[in-house]
LUMKEGU-479880 format. One line per 4 residues: their letters; for each residue x negated, y, z of C-alpha. Coordinates in steps of 0.1 Angstrom, whole numbers, always signed. Layout:
<bamars>
a	X Y Z; ...
</bamars>
This chain:
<bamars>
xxxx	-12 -170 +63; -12 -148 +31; -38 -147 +5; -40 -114 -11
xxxx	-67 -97 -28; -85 -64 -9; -80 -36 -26; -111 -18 -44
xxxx	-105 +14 -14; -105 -15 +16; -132 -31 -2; -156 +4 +0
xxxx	-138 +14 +31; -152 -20 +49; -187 -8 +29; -184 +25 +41
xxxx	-182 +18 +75; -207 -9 +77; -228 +16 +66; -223 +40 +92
xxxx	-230 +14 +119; -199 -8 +128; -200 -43 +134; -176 -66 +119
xxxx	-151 -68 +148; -148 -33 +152; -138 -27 +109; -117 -62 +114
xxxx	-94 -43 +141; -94 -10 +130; -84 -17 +93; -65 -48 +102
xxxx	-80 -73 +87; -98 -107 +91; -134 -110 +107; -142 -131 +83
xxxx	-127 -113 +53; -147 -82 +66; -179 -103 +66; -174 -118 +31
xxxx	-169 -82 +16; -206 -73 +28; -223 -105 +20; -210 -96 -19
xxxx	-217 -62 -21; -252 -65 -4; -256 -92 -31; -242 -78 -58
xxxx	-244 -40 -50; -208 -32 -55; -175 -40 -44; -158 -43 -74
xxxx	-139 -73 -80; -163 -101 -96; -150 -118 -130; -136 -152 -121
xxxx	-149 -188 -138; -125 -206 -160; -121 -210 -192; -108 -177 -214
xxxx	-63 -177 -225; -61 -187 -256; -39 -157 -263; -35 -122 -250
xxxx	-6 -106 -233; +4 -90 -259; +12 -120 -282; +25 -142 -252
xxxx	+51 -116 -246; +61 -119 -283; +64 -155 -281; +86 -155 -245
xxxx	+109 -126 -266; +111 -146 -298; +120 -175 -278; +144 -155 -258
xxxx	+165 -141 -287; +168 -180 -305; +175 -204 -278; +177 -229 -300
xxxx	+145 -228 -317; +122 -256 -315; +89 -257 -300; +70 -267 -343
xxxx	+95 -234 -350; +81 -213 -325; +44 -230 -336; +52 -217 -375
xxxx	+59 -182 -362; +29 -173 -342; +8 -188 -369; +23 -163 -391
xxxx	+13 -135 -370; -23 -150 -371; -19 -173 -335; -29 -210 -341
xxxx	-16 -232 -310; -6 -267 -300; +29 -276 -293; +22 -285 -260
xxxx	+5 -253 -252; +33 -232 -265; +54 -255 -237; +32 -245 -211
xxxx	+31 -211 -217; +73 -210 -223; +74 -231 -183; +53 -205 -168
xxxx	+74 -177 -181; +106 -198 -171; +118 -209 -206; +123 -246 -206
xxxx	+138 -273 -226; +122 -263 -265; +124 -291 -284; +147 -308 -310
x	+179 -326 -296
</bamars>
């Protein structure tokens, strides 16, 4: 089975017909989705009031897109740069990390083996 996130038109189009009388089964076939998917888009939007995607829980990035993309391109164009390197860089452009989180964030992007040989 495949998770995937409703759009914001499914989302009101499940709304929308709820509204004008449907029942669950009937949206589930004719949009093609689960009973149970159908059911949980109500439950939030006669909770909430819409159906716009709810911010998640978790603790905040430490650093936006925009600086993680500098930091997988600098890494990128010197290969051989070390992970305290790559550390002394983004604190010049104002970005205080910890090695290891400068690791993690490299692995996710697919850059591996940064450190000193």
């Amino acid at each position: 089975m495949v998770c995937r996130e409703l759009t914001k038109h499914q989302r009101d189009l499940i709304v929308e017909r709820y509204q004008s009388g449907e029942g669950y089964k009937k949206i589930s076939t004719a949009l093609d989705i689960p009973w149970n998917t159908v059911k949980t888009v109500i439950k939030k939007w006669k909770k909430y009031g819409t159906t716009v995607t709810m911010e998640r829980t978790g603790r905040p990035s430490k650093i936006d897109e925009k600086t993680r993309q500098k930091l997988v391109m600098e890494a990128a164009k010197r290969p051989t740069a070390t992970l305290t390197e790559l550390q002394e860089y983004l604190a010049s452009t104002g970005c205080v990390l910890h090695v290891t989180t400068i690791s993690r964030i490299l692995h996710v992007s697919g850059l591996w083996s940064r450190v000193a040989r």
